[in-house]
VEXDREN-2710 file (C-alpha; in Angstrom, 1 decimal):
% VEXDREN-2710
k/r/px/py/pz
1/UNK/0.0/0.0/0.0
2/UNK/2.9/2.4/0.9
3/UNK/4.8/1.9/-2.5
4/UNK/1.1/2.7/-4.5
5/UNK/1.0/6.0/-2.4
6/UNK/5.1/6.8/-3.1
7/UNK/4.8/5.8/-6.5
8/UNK/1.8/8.1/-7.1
9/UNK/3.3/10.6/-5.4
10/UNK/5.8/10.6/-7.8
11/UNK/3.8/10.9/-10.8
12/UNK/2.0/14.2/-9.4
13/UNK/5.1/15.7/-7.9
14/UNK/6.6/17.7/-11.2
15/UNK/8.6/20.7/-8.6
16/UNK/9.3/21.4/-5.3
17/UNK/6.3/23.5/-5.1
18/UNK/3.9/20.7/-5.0
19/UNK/5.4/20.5/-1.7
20/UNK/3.5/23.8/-0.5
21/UNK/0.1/24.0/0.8
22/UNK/-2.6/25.3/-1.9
23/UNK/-3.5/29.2/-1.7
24/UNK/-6.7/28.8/0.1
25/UNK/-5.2/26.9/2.9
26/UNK/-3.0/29.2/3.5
27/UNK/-5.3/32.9/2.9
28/UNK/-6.8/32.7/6.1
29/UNK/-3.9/32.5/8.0
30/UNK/-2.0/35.1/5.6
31/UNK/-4.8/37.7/6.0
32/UNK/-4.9/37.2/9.7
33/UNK/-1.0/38.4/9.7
34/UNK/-1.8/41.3/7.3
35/UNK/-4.2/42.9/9.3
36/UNK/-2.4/42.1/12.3
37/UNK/0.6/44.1/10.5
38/UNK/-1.5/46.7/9.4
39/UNK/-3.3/47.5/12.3
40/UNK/-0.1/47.7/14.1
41/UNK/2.6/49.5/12.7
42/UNK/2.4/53.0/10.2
43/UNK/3.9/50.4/7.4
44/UNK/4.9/52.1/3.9
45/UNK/2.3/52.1/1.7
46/UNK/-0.5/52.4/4.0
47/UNK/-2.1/55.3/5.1
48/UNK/-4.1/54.1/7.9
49/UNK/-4.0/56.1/11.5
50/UNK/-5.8/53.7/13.5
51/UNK/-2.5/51.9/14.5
52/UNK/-0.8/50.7/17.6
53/UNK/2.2/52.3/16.8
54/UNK/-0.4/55.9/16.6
55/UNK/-1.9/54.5/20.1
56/UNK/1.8/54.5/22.0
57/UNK/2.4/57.9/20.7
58/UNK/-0.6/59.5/21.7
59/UNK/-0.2/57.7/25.5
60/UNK/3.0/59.9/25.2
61/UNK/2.0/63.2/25.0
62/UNK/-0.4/62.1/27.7
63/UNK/1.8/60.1/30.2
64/UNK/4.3/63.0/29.9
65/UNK/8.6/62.7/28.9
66/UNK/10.3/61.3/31.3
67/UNK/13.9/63.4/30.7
68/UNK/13.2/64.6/27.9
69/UNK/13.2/60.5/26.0
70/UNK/9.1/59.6/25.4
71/UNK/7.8/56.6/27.8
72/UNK/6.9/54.3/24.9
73/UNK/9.8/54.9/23.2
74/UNK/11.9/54.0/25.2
75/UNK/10.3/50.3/25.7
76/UNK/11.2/50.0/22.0
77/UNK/7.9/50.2/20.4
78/UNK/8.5/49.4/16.8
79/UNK/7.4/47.2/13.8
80/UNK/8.6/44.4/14.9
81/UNK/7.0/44.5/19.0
82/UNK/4.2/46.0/17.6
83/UNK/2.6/43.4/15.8
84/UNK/4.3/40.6/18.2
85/UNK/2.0/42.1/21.1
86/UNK/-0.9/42.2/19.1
87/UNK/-0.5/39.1/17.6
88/UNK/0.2/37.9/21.6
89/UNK/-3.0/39.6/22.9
90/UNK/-5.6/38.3/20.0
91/UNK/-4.2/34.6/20.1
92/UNK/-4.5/34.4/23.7
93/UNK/-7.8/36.1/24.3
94/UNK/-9.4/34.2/20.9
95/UNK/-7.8/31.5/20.0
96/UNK/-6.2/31.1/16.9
97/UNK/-8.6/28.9/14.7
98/UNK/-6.9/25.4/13.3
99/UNK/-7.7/27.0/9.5
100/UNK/-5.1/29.8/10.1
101/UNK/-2.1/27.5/11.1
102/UNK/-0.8/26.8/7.5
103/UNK/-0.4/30.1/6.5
104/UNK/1.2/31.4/9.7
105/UNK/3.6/28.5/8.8
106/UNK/5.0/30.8/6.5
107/UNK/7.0/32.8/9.2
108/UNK/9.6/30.0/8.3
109/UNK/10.0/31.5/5.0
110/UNK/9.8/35.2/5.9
111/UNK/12.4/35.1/8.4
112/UNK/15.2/34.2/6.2
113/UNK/13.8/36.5/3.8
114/UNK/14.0/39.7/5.8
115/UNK/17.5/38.5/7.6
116/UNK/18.6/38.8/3.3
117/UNK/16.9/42.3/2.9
118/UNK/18.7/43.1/6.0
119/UNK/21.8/43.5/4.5
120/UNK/21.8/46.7/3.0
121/UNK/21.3/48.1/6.2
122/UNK/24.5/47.4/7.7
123/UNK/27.3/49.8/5.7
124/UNK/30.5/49.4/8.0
125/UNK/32.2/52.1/6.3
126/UNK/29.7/54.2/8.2
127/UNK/31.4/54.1/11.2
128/UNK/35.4/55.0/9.7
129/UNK/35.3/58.4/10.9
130/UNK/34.6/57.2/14.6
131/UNK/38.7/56.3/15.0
132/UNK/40.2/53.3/15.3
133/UNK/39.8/53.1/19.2
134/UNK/36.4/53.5/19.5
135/UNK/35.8/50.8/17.2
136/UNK/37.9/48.6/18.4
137/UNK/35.9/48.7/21.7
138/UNK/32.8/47.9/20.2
139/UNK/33.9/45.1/18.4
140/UNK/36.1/43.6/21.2
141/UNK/32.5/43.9/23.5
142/UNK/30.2/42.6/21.0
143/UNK/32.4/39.1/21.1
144/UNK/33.5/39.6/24.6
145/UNK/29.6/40.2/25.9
146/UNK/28.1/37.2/23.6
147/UNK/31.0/34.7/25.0
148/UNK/29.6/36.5/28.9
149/UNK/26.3/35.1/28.1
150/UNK/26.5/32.1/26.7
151/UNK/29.4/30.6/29.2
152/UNK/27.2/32.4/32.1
153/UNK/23.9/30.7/30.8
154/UNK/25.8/27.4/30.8
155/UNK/27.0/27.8/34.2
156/UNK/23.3/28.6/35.4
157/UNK/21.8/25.5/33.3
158/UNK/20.0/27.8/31.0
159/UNK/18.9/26.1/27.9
160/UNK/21.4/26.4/25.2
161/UNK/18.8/27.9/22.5
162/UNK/17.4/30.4/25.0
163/UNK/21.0/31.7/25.9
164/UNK/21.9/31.6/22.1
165/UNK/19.3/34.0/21.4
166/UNK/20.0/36.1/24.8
167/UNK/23.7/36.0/23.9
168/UNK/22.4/37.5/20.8
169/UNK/20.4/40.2/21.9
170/UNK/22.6/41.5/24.9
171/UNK/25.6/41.5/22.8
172/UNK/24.4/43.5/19.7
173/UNK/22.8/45.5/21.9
174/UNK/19.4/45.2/19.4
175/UNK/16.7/42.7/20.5
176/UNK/15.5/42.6/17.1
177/UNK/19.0/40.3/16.9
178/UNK/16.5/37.9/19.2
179/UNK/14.5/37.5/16.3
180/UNK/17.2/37.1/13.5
181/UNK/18.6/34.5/15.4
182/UNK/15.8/32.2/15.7
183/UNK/15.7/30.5/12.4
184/UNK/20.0/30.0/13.0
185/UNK/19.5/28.6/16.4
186/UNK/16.2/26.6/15.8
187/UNK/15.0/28.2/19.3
188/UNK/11.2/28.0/20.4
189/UNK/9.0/31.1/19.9
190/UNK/8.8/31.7/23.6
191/UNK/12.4/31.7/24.3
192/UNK/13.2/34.1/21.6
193/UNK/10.1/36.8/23.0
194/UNK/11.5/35.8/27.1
195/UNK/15.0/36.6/25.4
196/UNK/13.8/40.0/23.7
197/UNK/12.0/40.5/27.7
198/UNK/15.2/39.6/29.2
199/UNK/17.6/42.4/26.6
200/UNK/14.2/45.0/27.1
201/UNK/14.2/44.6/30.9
202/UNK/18.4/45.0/31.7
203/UNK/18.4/47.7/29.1
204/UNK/16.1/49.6/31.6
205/UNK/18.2/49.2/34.7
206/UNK/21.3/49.7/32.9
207/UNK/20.2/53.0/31.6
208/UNK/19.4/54.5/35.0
209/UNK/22.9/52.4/37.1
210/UNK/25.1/53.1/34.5
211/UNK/25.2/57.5/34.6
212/UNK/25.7/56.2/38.5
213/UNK/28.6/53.8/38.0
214/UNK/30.4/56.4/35.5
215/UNK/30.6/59.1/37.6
216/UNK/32.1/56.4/40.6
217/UNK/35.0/55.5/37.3
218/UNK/35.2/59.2/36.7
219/UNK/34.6/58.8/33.2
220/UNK/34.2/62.4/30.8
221/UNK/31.1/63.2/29.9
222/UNK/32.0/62.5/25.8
223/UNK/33.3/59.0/26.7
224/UNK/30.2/58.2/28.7
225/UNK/28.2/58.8/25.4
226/UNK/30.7/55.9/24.3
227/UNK/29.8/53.7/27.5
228/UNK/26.1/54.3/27.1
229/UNK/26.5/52.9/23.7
230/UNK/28.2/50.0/24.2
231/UNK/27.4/49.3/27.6
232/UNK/23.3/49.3/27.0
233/UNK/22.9/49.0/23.9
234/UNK/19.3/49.4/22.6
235/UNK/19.7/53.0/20.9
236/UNK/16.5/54.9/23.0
237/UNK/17.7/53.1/26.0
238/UNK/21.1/53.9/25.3
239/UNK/20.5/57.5/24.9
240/UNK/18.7/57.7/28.2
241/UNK/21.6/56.7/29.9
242/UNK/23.9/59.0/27.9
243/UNK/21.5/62.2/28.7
244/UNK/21.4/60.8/32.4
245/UNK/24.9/61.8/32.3
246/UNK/25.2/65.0/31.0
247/UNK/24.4/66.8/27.4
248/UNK/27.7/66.4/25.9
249/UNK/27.2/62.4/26.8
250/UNK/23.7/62.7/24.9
251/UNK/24.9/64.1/22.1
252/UNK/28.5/61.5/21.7
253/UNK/26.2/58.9/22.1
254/UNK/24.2/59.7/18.8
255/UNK/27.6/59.4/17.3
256/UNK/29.1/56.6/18.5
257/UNK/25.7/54.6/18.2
258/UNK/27.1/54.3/14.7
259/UNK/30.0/51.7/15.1
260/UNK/27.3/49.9/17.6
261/UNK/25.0/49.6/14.8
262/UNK/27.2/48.8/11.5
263/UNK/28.7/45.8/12.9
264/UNK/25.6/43.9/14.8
265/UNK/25.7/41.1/11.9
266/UNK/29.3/40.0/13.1
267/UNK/27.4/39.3/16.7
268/UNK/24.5/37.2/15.6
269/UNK/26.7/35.5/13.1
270/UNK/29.1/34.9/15.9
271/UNK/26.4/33.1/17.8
272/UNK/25.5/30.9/15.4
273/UNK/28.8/29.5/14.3
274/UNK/29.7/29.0/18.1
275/UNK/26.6/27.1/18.4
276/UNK/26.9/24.8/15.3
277/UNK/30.4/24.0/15.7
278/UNK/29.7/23.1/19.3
279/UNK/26.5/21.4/18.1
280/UNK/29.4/19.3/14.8
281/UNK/31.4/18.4/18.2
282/UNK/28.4/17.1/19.8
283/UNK/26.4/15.5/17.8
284/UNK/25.0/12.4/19.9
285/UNK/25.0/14.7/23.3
286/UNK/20.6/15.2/23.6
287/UNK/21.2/18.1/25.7
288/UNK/22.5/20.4/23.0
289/UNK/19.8/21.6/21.1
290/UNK/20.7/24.6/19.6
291/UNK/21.2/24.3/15.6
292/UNK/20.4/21.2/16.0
293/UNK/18.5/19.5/12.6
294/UNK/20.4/22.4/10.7
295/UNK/23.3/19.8/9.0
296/UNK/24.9/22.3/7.0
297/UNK/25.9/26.0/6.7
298/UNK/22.2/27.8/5.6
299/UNK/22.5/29.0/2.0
300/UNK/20.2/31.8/2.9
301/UNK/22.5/33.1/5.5
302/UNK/25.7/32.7/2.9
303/UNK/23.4/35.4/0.9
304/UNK/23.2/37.2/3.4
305/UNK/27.2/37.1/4.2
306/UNK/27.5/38.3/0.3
307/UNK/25.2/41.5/0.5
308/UNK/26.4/42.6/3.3
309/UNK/30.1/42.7/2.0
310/UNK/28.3/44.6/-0.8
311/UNK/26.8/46.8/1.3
312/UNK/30.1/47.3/3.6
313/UNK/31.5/48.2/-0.3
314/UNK/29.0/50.5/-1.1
315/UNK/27.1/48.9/-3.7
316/UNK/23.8/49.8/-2.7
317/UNK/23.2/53.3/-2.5
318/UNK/20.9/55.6/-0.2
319/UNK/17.5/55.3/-2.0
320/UNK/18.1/51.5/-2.9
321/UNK/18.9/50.8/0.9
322/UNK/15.6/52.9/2.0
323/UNK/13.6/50.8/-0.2
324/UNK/14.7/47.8/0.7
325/UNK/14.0/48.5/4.3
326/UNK/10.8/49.6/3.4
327/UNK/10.4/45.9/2.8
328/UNK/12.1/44.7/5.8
329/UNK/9.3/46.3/8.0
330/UNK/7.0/44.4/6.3
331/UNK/8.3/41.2/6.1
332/UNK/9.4/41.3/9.7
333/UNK/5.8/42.5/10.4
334/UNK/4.1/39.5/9.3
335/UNK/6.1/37.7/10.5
336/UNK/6.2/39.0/14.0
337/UNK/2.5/39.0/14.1
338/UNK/2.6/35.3/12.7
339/UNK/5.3/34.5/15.9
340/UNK/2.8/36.4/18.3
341/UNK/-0.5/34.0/17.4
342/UNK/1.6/31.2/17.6
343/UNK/2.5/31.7/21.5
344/UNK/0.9/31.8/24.5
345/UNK/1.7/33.3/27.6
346/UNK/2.6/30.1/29.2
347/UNK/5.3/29.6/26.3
348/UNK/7.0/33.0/27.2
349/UNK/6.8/32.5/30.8
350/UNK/8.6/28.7/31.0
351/UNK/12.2/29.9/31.7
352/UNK/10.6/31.5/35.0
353/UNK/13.6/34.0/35.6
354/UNK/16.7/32.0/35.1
355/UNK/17.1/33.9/31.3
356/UNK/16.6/37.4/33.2
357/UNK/19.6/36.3/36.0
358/UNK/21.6/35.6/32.4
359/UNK/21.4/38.8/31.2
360/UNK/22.1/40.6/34.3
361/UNK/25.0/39.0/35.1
362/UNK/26.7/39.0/31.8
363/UNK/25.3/42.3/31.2
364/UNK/26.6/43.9/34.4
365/UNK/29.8/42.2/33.7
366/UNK/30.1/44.2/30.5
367/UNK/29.3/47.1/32.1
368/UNK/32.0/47.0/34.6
369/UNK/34.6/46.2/32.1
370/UNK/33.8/48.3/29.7
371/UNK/34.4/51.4/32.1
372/UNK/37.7/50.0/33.5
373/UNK/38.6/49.7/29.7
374/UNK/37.6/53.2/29.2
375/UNK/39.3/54.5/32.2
376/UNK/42.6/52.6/31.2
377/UNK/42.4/53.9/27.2
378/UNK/41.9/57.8/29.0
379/UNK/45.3/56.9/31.5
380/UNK/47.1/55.4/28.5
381/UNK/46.3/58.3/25.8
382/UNK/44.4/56.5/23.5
383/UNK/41.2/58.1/23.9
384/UNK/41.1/61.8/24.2
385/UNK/38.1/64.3/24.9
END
């Protein structure tokens, strides 16, 4: 009976795309993410204000600035949370009917597909008139803090896809590194929005310790724009900690954020490849998970590698890299509201706090580093202000 079914199988199979589900299994579940997306973020293209993204800035002018950075800002409201919340909120209140499943399958392929688009956003060159020092920093902490995290979340037992996608987040200093990473690492949906939690939540008391700590090093105002930066991360977050510190450390901090931001692919793709070689050297060990069922180096991700070396040449110019991430927030939106009706609460909430203890620890870690770093580069000469 078997070989009739393979055998006919064969006969009707003429591409890979027989392998696909037909278009009206898949419409409901596509049209649930597209009004999900579009109902959440001011996406190009569609000039619709009742949006969640209009909701948060609204509740700012009426909760108030809080120094001068808007409240809901500064949680990193954007078009990739947006939809993720929404999507969150809907499936867990509703339900997510069983017709809408093969069509939100198809976050598998947008993933990949915005991580390619990505590219272009990343020009390295960018950050050449920072000075060697200061880019030196950021590149020695993006590798330092992502080897922090995922030794500390070893120590503490953490799941290795979990600390992956933490060791991703923290050490970019960009939770939406969470998301890129969780096609690479094969991680769970709920460990990657617990992770993005985790990145959120030690972003908000390191913005407010960190001014503190400084002034303790005696580190310049400028130079604390350079901390904020590396030492937080997340650019609104970042900021608020620079301004903490003074106005000159506000306004260094906008500058620097440039060498933060140029090189974040070289910290997800520094994850991965830790992970899969360790995964390669442990193949019959169950308790590694992370990469695991990915047997080879992604092709996708190899396209990736190119563009961005185009991009780092300058290949794609200004309104070709606007465009294209004109089509990143789209892509990431439906796929982010996909990821949200796929979770529930219970999914998010598994880890209980072990990820959050993670962060903290490799992220205060970095912190305290970085400044004795700073403060040796100031003694030494090789930062001035």
């Amino acid at each position: 009976m078997s070989a009739t079914i393979t055998a006919d199988y064969d006969v009707r199979r003429r591409s890979f795309l027989t392998s696909l589900y037909s278009f009206k299994e898949v419409l409901p579940g596509l049209l649930a993410m597209l009004y999900i997306a579009v109902f959440a973020n001011n996406l190009p293209g569609v000039p619709n204000p009742f949006t969640l993204q209009n909701l948060f800035y609204w509740l700012d002018g009426v909760v108030g600035p809080l120094h001068h950075q808007p409240l809901f800002q500064l949680l990193n409201s954007n078009f990739v949370w947006n939809p993720l919340l929404l999507g969150l909120i809907i499936g867990n209140l509703f339900g997510v009917p069983d017709r809408w499943k093969r069509g939100l399958s198809y976050i598998h392929m947008l993933m990949p597909l915005g991580i390619i688009m990505l590219a272009p956003h990343f020009m390295v060159f960018q950050a050449a008139k920072l000075g060697v020092v200061p880019i030196v920093i950021c590149t020695i902490f993006l590798f330092l803090t992502a080897s922090l995290t995922l030794y500390t979340a070893k120590l503490l037992g953490l799941d290795d896809r979990h600390g992956a996608i933490i060791a991703g987040g923290l050490s970019t200093g960009d939770p939406h590194a969470c998301a890129i990473l969780m096609p690479l690492i094969k991680a769970k949906g709920g460990q990657v929005v617990n992770a993005v939690v985790c990145v959120i939540g030690f972003g908000l008391i390191a913005m407010i310790v960190l001014p503190l700590v400084g002034r303790v090093f005696g580190i310049p105002e400028p130079l604390m724009g350079l901390a904020s930066v590396v030492g937080v991360g997340n650019g609104a977050q970042a900021l608020y900690a620079a301004f903490g510190t003074g106005y000159e450390a506000g306004r260094y901090a906008v500058w620097y954020d440039v060498g933060r931001h140029v090189i974040m692919p070289a910290g997800f793709l520094y994850v991965f490849i830790v992970m899969f070689i360790r995964k390669l050297r442990n193949r019959h060990n169950p308790a590694i998970h992370a990469t695991r069922g990915i047997k080879r180096f992604p092709t996708w991700l190899g396209v990736f590698i190119f563009f961005w070396v185009l991009a780092c040449l300058h290949v794609f110019k200004e309104p070709a890299h606007h465009a294209i991430f004109n089509l990143v927030k789209w892509d990431f939106s439906l796929a982010a509201a996909a990821l949200g009706l796929s979770l529930s609460f219970k999914d998010i909430t598994a880890a209980g706090i072990k990820g959050f203890l993670v962060t903290c620890i490799a992220g205060g870690l970095r912190i305290v580093l970085l400044l004795i770093a700073l403060s040796v580069c100031i003694k030494a000469g090789w930062l001035t202000v």
